[in-house]
C-alpha positions in Angstrom: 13.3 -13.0 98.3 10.5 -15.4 98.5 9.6 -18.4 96.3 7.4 -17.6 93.3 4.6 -20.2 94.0 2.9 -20.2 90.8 1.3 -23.5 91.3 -1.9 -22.8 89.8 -1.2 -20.4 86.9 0.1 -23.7 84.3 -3.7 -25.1 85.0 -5.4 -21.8 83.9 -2.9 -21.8 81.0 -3.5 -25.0 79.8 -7.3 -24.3 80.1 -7.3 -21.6 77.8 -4.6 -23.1 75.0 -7.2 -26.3 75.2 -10.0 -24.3 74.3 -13.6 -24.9 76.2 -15.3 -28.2 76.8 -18.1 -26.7 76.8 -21.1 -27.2 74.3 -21.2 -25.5 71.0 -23.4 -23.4 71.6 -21.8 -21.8 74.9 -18.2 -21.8 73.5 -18.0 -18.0 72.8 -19.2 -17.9 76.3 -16.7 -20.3 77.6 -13.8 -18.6 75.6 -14.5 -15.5 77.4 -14.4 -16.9 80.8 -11.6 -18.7 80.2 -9.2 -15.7 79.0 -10.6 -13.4 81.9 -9.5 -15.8 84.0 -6.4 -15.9 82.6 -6.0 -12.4 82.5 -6.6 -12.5 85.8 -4.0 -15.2 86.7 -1.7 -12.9 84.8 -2.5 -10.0 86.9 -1.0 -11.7 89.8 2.4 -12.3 88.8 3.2 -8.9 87.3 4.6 -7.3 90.4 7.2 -10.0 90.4 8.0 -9.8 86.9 9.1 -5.7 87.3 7.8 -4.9 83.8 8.3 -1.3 84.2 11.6 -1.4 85.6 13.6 -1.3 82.8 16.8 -3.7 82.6 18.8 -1.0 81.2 17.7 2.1 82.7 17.1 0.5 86.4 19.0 0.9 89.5 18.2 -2.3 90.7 18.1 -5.3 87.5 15.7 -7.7 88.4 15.5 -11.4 87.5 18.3 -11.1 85.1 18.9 -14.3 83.1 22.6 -16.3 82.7 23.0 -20.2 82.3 26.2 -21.4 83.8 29.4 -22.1 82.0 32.2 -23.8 82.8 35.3 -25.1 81.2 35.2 -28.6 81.5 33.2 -31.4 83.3 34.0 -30.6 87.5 35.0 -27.3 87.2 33.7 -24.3 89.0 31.0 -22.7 87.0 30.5 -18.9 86.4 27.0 -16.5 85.7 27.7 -13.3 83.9 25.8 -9.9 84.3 25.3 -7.4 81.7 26.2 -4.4 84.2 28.6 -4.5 87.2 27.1 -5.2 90.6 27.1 -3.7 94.1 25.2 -5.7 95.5 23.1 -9.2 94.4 19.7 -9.2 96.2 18.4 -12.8 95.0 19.9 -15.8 93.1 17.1 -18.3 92.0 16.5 -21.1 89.6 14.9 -19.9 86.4 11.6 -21.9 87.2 11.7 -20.4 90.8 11.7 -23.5 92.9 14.9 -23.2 94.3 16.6 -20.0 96.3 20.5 -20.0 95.8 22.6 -19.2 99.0 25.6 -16.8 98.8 28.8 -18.5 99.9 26.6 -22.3 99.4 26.3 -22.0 95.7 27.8 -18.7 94.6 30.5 -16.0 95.5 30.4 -12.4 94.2 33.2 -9.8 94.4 31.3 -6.0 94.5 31.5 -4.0 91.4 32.2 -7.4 89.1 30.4 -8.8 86.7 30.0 -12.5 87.1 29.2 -14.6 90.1 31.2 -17.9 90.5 29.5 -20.9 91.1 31.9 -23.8 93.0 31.9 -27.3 92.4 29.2 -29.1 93.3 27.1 -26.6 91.2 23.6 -26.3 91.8 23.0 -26.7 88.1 24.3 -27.8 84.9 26.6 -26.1 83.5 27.2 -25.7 79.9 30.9 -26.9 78.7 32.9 -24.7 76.0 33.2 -28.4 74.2 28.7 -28.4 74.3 28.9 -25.5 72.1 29.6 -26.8 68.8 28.8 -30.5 68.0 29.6 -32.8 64.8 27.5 -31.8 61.6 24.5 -34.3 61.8 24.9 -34.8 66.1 21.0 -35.1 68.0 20.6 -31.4 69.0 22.7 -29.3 66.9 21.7 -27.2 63.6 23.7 -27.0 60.7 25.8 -24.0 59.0 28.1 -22.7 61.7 30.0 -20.4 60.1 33.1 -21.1 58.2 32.6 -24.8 59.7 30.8 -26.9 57.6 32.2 -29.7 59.5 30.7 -28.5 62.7 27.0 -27.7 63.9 25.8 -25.7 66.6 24.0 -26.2 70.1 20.3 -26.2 69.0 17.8 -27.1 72.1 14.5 -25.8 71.7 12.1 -26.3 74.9 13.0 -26.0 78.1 17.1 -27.3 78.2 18.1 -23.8 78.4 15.4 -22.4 80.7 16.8 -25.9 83.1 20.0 -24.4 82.9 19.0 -20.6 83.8 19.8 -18.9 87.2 18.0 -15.1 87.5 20.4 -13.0 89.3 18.5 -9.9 91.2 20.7 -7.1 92.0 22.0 -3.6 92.3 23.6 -2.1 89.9 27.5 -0.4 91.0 27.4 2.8 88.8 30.4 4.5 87.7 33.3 4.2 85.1 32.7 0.7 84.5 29.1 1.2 83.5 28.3 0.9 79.6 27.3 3.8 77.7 23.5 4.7 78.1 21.0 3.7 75.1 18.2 5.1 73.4 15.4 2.3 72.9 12.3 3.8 71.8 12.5 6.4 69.5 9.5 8.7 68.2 6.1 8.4 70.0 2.6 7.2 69.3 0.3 10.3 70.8 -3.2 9.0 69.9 -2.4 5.9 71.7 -1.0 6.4 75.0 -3.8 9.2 75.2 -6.7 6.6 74.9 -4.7 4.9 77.6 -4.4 7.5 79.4 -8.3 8.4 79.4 -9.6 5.1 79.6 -10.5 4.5 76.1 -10.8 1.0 75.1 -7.1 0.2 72.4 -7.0 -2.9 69.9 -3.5 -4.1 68.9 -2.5 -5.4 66.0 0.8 -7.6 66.3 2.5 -8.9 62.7 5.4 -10.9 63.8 7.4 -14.1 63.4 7.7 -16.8 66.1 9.4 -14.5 68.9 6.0 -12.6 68.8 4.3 -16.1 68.7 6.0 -16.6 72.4 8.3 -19.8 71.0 10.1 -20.9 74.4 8.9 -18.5 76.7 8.6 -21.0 79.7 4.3 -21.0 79.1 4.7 -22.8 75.9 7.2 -25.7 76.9 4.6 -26.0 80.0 7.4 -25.4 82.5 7.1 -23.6 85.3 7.0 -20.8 85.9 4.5 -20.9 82.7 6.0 -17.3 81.8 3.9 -16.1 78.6 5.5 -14.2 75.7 5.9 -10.7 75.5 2.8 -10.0 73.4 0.6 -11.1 76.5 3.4 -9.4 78.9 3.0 -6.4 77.4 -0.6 -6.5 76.9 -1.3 -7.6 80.9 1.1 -4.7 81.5 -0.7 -1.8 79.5 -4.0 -3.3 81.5 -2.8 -3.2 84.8 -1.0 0.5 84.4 -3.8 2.1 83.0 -7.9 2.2 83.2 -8.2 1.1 79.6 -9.7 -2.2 78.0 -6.9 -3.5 75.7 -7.2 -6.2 73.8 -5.3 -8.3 70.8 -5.2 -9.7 67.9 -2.0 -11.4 67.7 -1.2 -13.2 63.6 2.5 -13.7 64.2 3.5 -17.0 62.5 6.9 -19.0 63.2 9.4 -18.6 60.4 7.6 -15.8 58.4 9.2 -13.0 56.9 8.2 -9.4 56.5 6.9 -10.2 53.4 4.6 -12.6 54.9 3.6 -9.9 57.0 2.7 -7.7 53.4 0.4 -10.5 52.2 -1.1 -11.2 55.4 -2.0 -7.2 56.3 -5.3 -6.8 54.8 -6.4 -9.7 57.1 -5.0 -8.3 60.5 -6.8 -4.7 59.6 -10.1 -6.2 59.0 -9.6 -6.2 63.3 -9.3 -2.4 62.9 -6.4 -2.2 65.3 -6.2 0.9 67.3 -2.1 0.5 67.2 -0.1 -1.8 64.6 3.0 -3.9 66.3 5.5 -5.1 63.4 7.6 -7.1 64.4 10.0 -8.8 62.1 14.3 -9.2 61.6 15.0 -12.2 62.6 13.9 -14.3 59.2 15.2 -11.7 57.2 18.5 -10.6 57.8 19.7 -13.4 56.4 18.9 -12.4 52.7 22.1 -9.2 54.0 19.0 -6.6 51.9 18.4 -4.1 54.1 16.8 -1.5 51.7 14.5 -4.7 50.6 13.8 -5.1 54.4 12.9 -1.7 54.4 10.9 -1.0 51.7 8.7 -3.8 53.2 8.4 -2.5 56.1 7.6 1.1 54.6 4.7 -0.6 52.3 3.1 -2.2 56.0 3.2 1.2 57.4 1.8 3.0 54.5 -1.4 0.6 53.5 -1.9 0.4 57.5 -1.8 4.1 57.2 -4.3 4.9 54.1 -6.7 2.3 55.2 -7.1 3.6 58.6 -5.5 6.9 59.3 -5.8 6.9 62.8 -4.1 3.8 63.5 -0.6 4.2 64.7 2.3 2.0 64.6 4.8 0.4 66.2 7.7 -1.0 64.9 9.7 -3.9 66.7 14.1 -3.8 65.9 14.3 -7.5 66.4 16.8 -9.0 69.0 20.4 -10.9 67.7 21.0 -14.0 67.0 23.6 -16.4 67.1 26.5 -14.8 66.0 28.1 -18.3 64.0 25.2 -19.3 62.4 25.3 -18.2 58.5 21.4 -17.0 58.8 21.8 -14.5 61.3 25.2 -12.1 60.4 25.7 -10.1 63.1 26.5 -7.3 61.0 22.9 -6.7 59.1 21.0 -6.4 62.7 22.1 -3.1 63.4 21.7 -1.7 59.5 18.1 -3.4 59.5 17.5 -1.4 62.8 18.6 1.6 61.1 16.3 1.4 58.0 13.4 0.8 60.6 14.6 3.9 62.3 14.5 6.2 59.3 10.9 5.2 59.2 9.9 6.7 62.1 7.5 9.5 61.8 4.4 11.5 63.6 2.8 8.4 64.9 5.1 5.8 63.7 7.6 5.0 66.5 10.6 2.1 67.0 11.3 0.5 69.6 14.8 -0.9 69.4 15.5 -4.5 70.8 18.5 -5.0 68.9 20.2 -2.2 71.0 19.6 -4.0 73.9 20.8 -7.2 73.2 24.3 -5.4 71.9 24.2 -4.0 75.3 23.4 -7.1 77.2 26.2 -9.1 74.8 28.8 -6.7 75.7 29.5 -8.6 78.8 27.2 -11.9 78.6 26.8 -14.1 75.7 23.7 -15.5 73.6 23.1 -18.4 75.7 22.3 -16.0 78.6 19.4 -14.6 77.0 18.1 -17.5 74.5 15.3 -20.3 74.8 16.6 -22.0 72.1 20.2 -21.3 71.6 19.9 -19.9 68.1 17.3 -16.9 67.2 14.3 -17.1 70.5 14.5 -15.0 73.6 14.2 -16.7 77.1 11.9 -15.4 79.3 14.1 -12.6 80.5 14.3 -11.7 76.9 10.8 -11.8 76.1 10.3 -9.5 79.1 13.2 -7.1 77.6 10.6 -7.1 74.7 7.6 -6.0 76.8 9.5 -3.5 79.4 10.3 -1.9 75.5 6.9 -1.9 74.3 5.4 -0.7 77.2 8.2 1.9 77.5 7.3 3.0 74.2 3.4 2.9 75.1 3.2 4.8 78.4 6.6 6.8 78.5 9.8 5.9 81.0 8.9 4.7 84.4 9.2 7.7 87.5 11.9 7.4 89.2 11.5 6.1 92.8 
């Protein structure tokens, strides 16, 4: 498996978050350029990013994330995978720079689940005593659970993407496999039928900071300058169909549904084609599903009466650490299930948290998150956009 040399792709990036430098008068103009460009840039590096292969419904799991872990300082390290292997294809650093060698850097017995990394390890790995730090230590956040005393690994940026190995390989099917799981329910006719004949589709995206694409690798500037999944799955639904799609994203870090109610009339004055909500994370926390719903509900419905033909998308949010008092375990998969009882003709779910219970089943949060408390990695914000575009353009064929 080659290098990913995606040397230039940070530049165009950068050139488009800066804004133009051109005159006033030629910015529109400049604006334009500069997000074709990017679009473009994008383009490039979808075939290596497998967006419509599925992690959970795929033969072969591609670029699958796991930081290392190891007891204690000088002691072999281990990776963990979400299904058992037959087979690894690639082992790589996260930022792609470096290929890792079987029997060098890692061993793998067929049909297990973790790859063993001996001592020297090619990376850092994280300790079991790096987990949970004194309350007030640099780089922790307070209320662990039922610890006061103790706080817990908090490292926005890129320390967990410097940590990350992506593990290519082939699933071993068979008793061992986990059950399989239903991620999009519903379906969204109108839309994938303007993709499907070329018609030009707005979206609409509501969200908190996961939607804002808070430590996907392209906004800590590290390579490989992966974007969130809102312009994943947007540079997806453009390259798998003849359609001009185009977004207006007003996610905000650290808003709630109900920021999402007071901010709607703004995001339909875009007249979206296809509403993404996309909220959870901020609000389990208040343990009110029904309130979480009926939010929800009054989005779909005003989205609904002030343009009928827009259809919606709602976003079951991924899990978050499981010790820290804002994000109880338990109230992810009873929010999921009001947003499921939702669902209607052209209101469909897709359902993220089901995939993260799957993927936690044999791997744990630090394998999937940028920040080590409630953000996806850029693995995860790829789960995100193979389930929006699963949702959008139906299951992949099978090869």
């Amino acid at each position: 498996m080659a290098l990913r040399h995606w040397a230039w792709w940070p530049a165009v990036l950068l050139m488009v978050m800066a804004g133009p430098s051109a005159p006033a008068d030629d910015s529109a103009t400049a604006t334009d350029a500069a997000a074709a460009q990017a679009a473009d840039a994008l383009s490039r590096l979808l075939p290596d990013l497998h967006l419509r292969e599925p992690a959970w419904d795929s033969d072969v799991v591609w670029r699958e994330s796991s930081v290392l872990r190891a007891a204690a300082a000088g002691a072999p390290a281990w990776a963990r995978l979400a299904f058992p292997a037959h087979e690894i294809l690639a082992v790589a650093t996260a930022d792609g720079t470096r290929v890792l060698e079987a029997g060098r850097h890692w061993q793998h017995v067929p049909g297990s689940h973790e790859l063993l990394f001996p001592v020297p390890t090619p990376l850092p790995p994280i300790l079991d005593a790096d987990r949970y730090l004194p309350a007030g230590a640099e780089h922790s956040y307070r209320h662990r659970v039922d610890r006061p005393d103790e706080n817990l690994l908090y490292r926005p940026g890129h320390w967990f993407h410097d940590r990350n190995v992506e593990i290519t390989y082939r699933r071993a099917r068979g008793p061992a496999d986990p059950p399989a799981i239903d991620v999009v329910h519903g379906s969204l006719p109108a839309t994938r039928a303007r993709l499907v004949a070329g018609r030009a589709v707005r979206i609409g995206i509501s969200g908190d900071s996961i939607s804002t694409g808070l430590d996907a690798s392209a906004t800590t500037g590290t390579p490989p300058c992966q974007p969130g999944w809102v312009e994943l799955a947007v540079a997806g639904l453009r390259a798998a169909t003849p359609s001009a799609v185009t977004h207006v994203n007003r996610a905000v870090a650290g808003w709630s549904v109900a920021n999402g109610v007071a901010d709607l009339d703004v995001l339909l004055e875009s007249r979206p084609d296809l509403l993404i909500v996309a909220y959870g994370m901020n609000d389990v926390g208040r343990r009110d599903p029904a309130w979480y719903r009926e939010q929800t509900r009054a989005i779909v419905a005003r989205a609904r009466e002030k343009l009928p033909e827009t259809e919606v998308l709602l976003v079951a949010t991924m899990l978050g650490n499981d010790e820290w008092i804002h994000t109880p375990r338990a109230m992810f998969a009873r929010y999921r299930d009001e947003l499921r009882s939702l669902v209607a003709p052209g209101v469909a779910l897709v359902d993220m948290t089901a995939v993260w219970e799957q993927q936690l089943r044999t791997k744990e949060l630090f394998d999937l998150t940028g920040n080590g408390l409630n953000h996806p990695n850029d693995f995860g914000h790829r789960l995100y956009a193979q389930g929006v575009l699963v949702a959008l353009l139906g299951p992949p064929e099978r090869q």
